[in-house]
SEMARDO-780600 format. One record per residue (C-alpha): residue number from 1; residue in three letters; chain; x, y, z. Coordinates in nm, 3 decimals. Layout:
+-----+------+-----+---------+---------+---------+
! seq ! type ! mol !      xx !      yy !      zz !
+-----+------+-----+---------+---------+---------+
! NUM !  ALA !   A !       X !       Y !       Z !
...
+-----+------+-----+---------+---------+---------+
END
This chain:
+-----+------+-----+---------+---------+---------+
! seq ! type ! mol !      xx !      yy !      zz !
+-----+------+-----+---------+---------+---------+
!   1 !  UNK !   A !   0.000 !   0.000 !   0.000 !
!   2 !  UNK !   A !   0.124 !   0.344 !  -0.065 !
!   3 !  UNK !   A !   0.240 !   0.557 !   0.196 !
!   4 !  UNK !   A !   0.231 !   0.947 !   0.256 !
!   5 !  UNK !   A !   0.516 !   0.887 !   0.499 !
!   6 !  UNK !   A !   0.781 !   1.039 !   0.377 !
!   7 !  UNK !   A !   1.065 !   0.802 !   0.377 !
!   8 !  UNK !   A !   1.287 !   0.776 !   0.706 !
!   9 !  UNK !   A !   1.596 !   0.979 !   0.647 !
!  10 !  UNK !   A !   1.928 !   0.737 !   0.648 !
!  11 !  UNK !   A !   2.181 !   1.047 !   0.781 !
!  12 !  UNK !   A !   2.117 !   1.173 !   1.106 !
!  13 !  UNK !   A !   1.995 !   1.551 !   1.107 !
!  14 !  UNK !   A !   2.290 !   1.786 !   1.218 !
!  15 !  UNK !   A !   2.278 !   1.890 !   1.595 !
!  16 !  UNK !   A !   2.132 !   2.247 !   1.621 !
!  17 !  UNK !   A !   2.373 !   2.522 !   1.665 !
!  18 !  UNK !   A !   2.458 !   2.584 !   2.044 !
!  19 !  UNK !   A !   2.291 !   2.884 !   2.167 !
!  20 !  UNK !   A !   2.513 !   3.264 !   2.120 !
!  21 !  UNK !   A !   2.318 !   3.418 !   2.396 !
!  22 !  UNK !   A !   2.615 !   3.330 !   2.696 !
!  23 !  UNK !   A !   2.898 !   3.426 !   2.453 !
!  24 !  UNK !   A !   2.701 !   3.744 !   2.339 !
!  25 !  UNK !   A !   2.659 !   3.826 !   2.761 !
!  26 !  UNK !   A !   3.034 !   3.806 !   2.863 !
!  27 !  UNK !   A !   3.106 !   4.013 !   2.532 !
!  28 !  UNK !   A !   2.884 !   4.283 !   2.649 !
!  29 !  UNK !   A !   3.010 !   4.261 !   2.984 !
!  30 !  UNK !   A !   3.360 !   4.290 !   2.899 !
!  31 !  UNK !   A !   3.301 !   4.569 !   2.643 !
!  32 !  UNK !   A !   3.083 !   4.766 !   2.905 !
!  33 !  UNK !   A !   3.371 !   4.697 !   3.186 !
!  34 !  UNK !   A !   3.657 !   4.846 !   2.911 !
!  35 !  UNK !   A !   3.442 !   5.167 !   2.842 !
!  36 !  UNK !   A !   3.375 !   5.215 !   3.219 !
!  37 !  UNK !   A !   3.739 !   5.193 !   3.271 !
!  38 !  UNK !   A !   3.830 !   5.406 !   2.967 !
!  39 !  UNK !   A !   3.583 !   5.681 !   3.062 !
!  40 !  UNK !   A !   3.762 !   5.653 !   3.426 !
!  41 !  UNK !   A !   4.080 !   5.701 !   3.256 !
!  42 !  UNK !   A !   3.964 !   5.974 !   3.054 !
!  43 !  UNK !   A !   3.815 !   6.160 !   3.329 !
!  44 !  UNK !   A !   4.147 !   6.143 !   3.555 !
!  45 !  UNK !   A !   4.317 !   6.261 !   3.284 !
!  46 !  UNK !   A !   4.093 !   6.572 !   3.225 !
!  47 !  UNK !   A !   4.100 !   6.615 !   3.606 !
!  48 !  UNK !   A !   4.487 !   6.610 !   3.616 !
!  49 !  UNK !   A !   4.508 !   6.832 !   3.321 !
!  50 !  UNK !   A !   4.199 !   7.069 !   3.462 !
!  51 !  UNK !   A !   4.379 !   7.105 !   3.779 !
!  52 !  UNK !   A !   4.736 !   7.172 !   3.734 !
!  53 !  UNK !   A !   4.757 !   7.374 !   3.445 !
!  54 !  UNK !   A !   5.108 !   7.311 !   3.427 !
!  55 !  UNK !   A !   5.230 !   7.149 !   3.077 !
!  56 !  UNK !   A !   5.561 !   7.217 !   2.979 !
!  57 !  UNK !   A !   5.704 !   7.068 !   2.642 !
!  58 !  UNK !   A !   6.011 !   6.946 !   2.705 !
!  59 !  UNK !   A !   6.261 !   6.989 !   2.422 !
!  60 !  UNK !   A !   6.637 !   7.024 !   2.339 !
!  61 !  UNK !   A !   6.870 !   7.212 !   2.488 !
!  62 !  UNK !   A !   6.872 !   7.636 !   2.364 !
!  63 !  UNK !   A !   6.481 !   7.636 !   2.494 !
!  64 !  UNK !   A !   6.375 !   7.936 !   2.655 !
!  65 !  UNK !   A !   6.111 !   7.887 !   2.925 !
!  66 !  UNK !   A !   5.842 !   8.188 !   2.862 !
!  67 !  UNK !   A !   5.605 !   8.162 !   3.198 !
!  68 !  UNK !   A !   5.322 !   8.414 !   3.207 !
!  69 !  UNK !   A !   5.256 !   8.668 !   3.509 !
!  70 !  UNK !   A !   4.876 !   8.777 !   3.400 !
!  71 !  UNK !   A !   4.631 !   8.981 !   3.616 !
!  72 !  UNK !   A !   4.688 !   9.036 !   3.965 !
!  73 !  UNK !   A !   4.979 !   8.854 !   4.200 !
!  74 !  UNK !   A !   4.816 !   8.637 !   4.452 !
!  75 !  UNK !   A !   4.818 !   8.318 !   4.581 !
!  76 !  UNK !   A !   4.368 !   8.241 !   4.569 !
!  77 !  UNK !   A !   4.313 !   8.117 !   4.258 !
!  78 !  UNK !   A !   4.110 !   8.326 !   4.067 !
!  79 !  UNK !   A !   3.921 !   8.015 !   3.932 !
!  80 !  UNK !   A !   3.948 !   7.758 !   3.676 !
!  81 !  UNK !   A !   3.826 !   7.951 !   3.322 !
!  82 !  UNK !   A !   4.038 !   8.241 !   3.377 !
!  83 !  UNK !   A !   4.349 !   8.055 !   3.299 !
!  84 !  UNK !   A !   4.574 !   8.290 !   3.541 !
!  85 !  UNK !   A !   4.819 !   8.093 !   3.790 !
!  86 !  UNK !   A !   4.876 !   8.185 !   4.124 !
!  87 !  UNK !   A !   5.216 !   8.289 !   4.281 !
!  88 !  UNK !   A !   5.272 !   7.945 !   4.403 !
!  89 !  UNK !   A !   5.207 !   7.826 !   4.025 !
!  90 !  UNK !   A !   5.456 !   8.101 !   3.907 !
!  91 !  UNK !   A !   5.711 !   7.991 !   4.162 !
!  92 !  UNK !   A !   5.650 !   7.582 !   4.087 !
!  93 !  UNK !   A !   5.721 !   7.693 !   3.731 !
!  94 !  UNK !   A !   6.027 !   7.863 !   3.742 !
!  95 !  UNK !   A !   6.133 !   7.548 !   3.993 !
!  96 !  UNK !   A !   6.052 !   7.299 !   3.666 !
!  97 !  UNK !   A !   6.241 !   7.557 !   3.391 !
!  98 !  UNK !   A !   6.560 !   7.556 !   3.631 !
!  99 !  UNK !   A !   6.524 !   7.114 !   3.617 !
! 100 !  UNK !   A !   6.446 !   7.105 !   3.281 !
! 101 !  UNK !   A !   6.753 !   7.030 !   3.061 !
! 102 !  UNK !   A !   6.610 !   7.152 !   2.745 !
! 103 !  UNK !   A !   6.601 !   7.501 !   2.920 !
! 104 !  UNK !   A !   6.875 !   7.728 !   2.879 !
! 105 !  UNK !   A !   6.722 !   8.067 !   3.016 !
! 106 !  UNK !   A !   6.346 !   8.191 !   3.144 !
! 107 !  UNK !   A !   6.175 !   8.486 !   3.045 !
! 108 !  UNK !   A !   5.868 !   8.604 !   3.284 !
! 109 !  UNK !   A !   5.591 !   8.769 !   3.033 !
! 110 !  UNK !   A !   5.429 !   9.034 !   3.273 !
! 111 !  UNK !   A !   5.094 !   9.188 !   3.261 !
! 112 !  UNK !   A !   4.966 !   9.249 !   3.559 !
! 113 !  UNK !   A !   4.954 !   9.544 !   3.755 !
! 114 !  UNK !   A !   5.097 !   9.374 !   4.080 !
! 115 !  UNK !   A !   4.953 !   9.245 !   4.382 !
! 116 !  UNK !   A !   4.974 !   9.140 !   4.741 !
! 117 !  UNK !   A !   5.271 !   9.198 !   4.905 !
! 118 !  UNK !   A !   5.399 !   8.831 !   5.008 !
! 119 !  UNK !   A !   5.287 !   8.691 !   4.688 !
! 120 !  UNK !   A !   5.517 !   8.933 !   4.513 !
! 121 !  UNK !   A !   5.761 !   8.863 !   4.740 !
! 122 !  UNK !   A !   5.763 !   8.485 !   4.704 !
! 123 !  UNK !   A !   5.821 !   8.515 !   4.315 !
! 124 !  UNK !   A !   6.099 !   8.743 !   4.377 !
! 125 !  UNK !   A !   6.313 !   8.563 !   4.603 !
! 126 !  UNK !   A !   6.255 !   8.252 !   4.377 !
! 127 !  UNK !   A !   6.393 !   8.422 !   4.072 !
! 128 !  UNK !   A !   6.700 !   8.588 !   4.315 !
! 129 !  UNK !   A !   6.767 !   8.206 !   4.362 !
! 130 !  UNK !   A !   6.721 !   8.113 !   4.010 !
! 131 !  UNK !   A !   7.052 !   7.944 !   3.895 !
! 132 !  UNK !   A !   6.974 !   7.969 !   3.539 !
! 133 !  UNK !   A !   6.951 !   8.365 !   3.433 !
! 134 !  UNK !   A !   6.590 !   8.519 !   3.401 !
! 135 !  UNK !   A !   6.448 !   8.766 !   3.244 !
! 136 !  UNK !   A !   6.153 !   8.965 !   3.241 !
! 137 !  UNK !   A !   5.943 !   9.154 !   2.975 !
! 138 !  UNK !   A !   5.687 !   9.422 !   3.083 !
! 139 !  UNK !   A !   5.338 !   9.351 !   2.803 !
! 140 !  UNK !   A !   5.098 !   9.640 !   2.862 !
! 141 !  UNK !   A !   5.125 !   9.639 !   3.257 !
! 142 !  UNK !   A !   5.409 !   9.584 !   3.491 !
! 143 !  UNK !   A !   5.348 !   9.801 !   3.751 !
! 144 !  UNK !   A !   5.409 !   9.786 !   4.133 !
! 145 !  UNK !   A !   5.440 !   9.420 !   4.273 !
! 146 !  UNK !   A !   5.442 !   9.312 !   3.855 !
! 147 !  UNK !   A !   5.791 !   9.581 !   3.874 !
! 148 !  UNK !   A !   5.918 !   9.411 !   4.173 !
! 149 !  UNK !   A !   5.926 !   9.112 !   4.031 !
! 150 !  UNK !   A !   6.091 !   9.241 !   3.698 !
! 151 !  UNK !   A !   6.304 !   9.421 !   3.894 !
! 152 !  UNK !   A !   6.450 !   9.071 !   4.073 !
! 153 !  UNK !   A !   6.577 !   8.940 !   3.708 !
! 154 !  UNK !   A !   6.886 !   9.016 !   3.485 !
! 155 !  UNK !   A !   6.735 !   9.202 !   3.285 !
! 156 !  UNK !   A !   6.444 !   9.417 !   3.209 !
! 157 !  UNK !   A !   6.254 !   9.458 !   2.851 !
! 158 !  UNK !   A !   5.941 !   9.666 !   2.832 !
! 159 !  UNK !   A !   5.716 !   9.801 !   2.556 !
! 160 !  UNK !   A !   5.777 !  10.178 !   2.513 !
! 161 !  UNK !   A !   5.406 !  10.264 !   2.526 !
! 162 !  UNK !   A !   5.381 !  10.020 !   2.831 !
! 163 !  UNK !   A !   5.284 !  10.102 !   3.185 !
! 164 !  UNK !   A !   5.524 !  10.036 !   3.490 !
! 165 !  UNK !   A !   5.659 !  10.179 !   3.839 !
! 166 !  UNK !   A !   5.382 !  10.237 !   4.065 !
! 167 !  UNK !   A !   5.586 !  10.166 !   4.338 !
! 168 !  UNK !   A !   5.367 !  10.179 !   4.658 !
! 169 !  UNK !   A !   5.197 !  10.011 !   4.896 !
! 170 !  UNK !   A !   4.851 !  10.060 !   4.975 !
! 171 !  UNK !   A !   4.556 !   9.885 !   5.218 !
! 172 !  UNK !   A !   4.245 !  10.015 !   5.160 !
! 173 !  UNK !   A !   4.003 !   9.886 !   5.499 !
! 174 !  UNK !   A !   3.577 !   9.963 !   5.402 !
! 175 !  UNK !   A !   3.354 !  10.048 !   5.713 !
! 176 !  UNK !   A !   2.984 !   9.923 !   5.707 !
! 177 !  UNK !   A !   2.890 !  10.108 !   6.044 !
! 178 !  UNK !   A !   2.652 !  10.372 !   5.833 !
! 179 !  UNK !   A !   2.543 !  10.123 !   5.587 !
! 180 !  UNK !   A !   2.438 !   9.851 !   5.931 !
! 181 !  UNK !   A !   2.277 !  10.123 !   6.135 !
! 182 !  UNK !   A !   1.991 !  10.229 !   5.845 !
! 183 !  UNK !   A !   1.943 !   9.857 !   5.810 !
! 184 !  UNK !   A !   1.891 !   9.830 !   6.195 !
! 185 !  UNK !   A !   2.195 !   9.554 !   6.213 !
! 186 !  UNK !   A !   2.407 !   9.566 !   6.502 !
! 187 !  UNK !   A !   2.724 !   9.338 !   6.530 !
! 188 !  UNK !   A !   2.878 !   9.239 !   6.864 !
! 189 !  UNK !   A !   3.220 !   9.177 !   6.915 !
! 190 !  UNK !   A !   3.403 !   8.981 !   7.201 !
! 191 !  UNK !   A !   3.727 !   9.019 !   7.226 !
! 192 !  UNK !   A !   4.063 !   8.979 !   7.432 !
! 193 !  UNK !   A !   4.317 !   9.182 !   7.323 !
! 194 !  UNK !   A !   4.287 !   9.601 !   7.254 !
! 195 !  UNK !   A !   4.301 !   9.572 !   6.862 !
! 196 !  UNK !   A !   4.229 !   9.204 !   6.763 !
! 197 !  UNK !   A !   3.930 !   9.346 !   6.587 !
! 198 !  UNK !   A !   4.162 !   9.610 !   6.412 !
! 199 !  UNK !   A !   4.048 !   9.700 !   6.041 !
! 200 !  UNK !   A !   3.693 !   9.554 !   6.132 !
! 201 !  UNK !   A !   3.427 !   9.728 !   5.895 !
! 202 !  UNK !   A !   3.161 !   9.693 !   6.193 !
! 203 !  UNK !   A !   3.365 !  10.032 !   6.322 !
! 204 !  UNK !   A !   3.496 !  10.346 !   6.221 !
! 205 !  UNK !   A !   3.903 !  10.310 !   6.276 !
! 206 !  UNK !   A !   4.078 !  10.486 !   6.537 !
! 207 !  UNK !   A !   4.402 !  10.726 !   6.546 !
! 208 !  UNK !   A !   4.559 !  10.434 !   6.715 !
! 209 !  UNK !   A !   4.419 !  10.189 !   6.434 !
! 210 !  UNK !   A !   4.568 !  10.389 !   6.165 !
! 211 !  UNK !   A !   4.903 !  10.473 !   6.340 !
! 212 !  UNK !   A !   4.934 !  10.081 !   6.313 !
! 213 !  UNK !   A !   4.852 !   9.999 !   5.982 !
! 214 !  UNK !   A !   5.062 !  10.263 !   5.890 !
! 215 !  UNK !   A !   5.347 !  10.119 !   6.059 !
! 216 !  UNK !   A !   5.282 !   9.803 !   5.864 !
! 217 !  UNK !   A !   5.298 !   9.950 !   5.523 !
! 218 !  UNK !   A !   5.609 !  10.188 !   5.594 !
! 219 !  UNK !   A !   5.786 !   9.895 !   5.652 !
! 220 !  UNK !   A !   5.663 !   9.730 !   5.364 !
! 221 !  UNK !   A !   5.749 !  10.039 !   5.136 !
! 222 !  UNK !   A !   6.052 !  10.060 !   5.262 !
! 223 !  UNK !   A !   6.172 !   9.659 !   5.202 !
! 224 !  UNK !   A !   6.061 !   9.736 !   4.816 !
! 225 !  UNK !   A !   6.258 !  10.045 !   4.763 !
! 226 !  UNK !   A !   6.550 !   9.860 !   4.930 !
! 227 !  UNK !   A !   6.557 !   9.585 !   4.699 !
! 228 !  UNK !   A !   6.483 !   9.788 !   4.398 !
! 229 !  UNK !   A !   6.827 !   9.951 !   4.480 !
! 230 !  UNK !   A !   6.992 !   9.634 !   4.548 !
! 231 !  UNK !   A !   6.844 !   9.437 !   4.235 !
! 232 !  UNK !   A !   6.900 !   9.752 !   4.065 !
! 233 !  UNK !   A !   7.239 !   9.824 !   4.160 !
! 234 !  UNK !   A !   7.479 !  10.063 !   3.966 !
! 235 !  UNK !   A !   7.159 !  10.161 !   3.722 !
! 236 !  UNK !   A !   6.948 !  10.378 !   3.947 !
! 237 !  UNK !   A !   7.028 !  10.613 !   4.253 !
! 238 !  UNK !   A !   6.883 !  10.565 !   4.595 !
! 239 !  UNK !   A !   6.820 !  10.966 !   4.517 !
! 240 !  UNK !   A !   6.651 !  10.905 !   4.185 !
! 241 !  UNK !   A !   6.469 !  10.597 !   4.307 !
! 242 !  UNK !   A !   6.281 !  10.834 !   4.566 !
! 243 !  UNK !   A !   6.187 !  11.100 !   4.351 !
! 244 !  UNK !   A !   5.969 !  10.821 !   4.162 !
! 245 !  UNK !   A !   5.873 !  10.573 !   4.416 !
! 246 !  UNK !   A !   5.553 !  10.778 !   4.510 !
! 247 !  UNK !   A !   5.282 !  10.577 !   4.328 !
! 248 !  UNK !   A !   5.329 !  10.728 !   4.000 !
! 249 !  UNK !   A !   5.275 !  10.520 !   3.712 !
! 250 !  UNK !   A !   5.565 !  10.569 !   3.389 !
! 251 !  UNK !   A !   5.573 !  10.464 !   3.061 !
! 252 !  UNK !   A !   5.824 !  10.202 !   2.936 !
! 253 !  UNK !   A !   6.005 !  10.490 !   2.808 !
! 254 !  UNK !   A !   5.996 !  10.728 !   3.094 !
! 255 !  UNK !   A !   6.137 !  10.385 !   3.275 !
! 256 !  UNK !   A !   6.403 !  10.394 !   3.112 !
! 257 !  UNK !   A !   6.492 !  10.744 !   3.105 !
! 258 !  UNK !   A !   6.507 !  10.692 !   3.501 !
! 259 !  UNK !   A !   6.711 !  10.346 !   3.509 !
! 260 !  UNK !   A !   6.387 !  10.110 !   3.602 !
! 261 !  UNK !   A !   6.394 !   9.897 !   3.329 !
! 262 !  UNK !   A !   6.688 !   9.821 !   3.097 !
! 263 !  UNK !   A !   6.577 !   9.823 !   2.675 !
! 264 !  UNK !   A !   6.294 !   9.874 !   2.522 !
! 265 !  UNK !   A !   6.132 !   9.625 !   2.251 !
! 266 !  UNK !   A !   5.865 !   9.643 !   1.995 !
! 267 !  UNK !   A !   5.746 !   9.309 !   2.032 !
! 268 !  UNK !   A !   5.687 !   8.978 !   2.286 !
! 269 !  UNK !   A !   5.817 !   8.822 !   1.944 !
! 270 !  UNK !   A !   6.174 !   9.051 !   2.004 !
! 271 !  UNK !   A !   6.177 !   8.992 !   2.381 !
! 272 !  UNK !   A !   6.224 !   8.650 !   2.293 !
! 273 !  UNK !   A !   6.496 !   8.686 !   2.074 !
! 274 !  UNK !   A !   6.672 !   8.948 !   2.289 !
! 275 !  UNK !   A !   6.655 !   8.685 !   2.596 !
! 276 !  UNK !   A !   6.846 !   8.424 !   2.387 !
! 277 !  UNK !   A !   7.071 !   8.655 !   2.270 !
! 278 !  UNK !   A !   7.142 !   8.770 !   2.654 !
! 279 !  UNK !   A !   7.203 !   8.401 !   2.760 !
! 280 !  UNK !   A !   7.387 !   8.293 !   2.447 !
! 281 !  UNK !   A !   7.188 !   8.072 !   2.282 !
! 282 !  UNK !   A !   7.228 !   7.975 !   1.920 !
! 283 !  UNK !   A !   6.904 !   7.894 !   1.711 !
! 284 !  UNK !   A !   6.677 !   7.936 !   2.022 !
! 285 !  UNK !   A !   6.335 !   7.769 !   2.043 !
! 286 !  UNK !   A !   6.025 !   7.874 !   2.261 !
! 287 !  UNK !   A !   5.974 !   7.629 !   2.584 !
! 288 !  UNK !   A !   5.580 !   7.732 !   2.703 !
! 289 !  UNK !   A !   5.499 !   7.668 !   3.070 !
! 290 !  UNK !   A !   5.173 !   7.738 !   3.245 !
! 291 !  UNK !   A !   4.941 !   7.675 !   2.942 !
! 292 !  UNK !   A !   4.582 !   7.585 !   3.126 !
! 293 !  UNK !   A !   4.364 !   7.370 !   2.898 !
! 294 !  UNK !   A !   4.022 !   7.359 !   2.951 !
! 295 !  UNK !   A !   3.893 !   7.042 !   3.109 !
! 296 !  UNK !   A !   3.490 !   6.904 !   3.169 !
! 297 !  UNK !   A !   3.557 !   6.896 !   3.548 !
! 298 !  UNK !   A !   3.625 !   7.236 !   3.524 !
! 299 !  UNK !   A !   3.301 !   7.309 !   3.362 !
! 300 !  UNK !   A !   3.129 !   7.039 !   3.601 !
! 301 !  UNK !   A !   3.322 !   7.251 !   3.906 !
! 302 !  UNK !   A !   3.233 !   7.569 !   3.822 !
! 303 !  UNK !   A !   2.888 !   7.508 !   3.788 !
! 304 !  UNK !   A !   2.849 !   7.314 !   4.081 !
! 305 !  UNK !   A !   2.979 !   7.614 !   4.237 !
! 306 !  UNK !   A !   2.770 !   7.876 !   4.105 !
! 307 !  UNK !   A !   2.452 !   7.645 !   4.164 !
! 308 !  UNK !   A !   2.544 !   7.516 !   4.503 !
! 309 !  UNK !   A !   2.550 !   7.887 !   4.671 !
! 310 !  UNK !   A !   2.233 !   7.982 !   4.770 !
! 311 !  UNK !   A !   2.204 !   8.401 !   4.762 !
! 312 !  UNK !   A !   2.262 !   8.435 !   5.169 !
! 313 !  UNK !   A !   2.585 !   8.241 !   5.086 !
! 314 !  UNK !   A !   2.727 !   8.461 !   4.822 !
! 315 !  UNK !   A !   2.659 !   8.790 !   4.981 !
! 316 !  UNK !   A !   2.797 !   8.650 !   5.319 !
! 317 !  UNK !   A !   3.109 !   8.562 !   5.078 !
! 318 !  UNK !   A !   3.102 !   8.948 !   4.883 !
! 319 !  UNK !   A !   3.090 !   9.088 !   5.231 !
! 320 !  UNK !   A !   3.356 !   8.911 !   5.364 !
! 321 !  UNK !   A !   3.590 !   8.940 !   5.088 !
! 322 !  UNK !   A !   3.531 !   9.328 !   5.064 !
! 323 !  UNK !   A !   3.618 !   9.374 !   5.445 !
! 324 !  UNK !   A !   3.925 !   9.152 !   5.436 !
! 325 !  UNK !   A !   4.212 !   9.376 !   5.505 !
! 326 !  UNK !   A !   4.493 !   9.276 !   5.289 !
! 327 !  UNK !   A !   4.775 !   9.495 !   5.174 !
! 328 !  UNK !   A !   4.906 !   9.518 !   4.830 !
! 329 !  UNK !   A !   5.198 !   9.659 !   4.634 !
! 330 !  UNK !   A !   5.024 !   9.857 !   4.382 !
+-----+------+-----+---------+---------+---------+
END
């Protein structure tokens, strides 16, 4: 009788192909593991970079190390989009142009029109100790603590049309009293000790107040024209340096006319040139330190920051930072 059957098949059917799906599961786990760890990688990397701003390019020897002195000398960072280093950065600098081997000389580009006192300070008696020679070359603005430290190199290069001297000291100490009285505010102060709340803007300052704040910046003053003179030695007068150290502001010209600075030069471009020239150096190439590059953590940081302070915050912050009593060369 006939069959429908079909006929039983002599070879065996192939076995079915084993299933992808645990294969296809430890793939995605290890590809998901690698990204996590690159984006970890990536992110330390931004957050080093973000954070020190400090990326020198090391190259052969006849570099000169150009290290930038922007905006106003102090050691609070001024936060991380405005690209300007501290003194402490400044000084950490000059410390990794004197180790580098590629680095034959440093040149300071200054624009800034100075700063507090002991952040000046610590820039100059870093570049007194410099054992490779340094120079310095005055942009728009090197005036007061930005002349001090231009004033500790070899040698001094400044724009004619530029603006310099300013030598001075000055604190400058607000008083709320009027302004907390008409909003019915009245602070209260404990104390031990006659003037521990000296240069408070809760009170009008005394005779005795000023008497010693003035004593402060005399001394001050007078440590900056001293080592003008010595830094400056054989190129300006103790008598000429007095009849300009009032606060007056010169022109890279005028500077030179009265022995502050030592050549004027059209150009940063020139400077540069001038400062391998000074040290020697044949077929000189440009070493740049303190470059800050812009990171996503400092994006991420700075607007945490700005979001995270509530208004009472921020005006508590404005208030304190316009009655802190600091004294600057300027």
């Amino acid at each position: 009788m006939a069959s429908l059957k079909s006929p039983s098949n002599p070879f065996p059917a192939p076995p079915a192909p084993a299933k992808k799906v645990d294969f296809l599961a430890k793939a995605a786990i290890v590809a998901v593991a690698l990204f996590v760890l690159g984006a970890l990688a990536f992110g330390a990397l931004l957050l080093v970079s973000g954070t020190s701003g400090i990326n020198p390019s090391i190259g052969p020897p006849g570099g000169i190390a150009i290290i930038p002195l922007k905006g106003e000398i102090s050691n609070d960072s001024a936060g991380s989009f405005s690209g300007q280093l501290t003194a402490n950065d400044v000084v950490s600098l000059i410390d990794e142009a004197e180790s580098d081997s590629g680095v034959g000389a440093i040149l300071l580009d200054i624009d800034s029109p100075g700063g507090e006192a002991i952040a000046s300070k610590q820039i100059v008696y870093r570049i007194r100790d410099s054992k490779k020679p340094v120079y310095s070359y005055i942009n728009s603005t090197g005036a007061s603590g930005a002349y001090y430290v231009a004033a500790a190199t070899n040698h001094i290069m400044a724009d004619p049309d530029s603006i310099t001297g300013s030598i001075g000291v000055i604190s400058m100490v607000p008083t709320f009293e009027g302004l907390m009285e008409k909003l019915g505010v009245k602070m209260n102060v404990l104390k031990e000790g006659a003037y521990k709340d000296i240069g408070s803007p809760y009170r009008e300052m005394t005779d005795e107040d000023r008497e010693i704040f003035q004593g402060v910046l005399s001394q001050i003053y007078s440590n900056f024209k001293a080592d003008v003179l010595l830094f400056r030695q054989g190129k300006i007068s103790g008598q000429s340096l007095e009849s300009i150290a009032d606060g007056r502001i010169l022109t890279g010209k005028q500077a030179l006319d009265k022995g502050l600075i030592d050549e004027l030069v059209p150009s940063r471009k020139k400077a540069i040139q001038r400062a391998a020239e000074l040290a020697g150096i044949k077929g000189p190439h440009e070493v740049h330190y303190g470059q800050r590059e812009f990171s996503l953590m400092d994006l991420f940081f700075s607007a945490g920051q700005s979001f995270g302070s509530g208004f009472s915050a921020s005006l508590e912050s404005s208030l304190q930072q316009a009655a802190a009593t600091s004294v600057k060369i300027r």
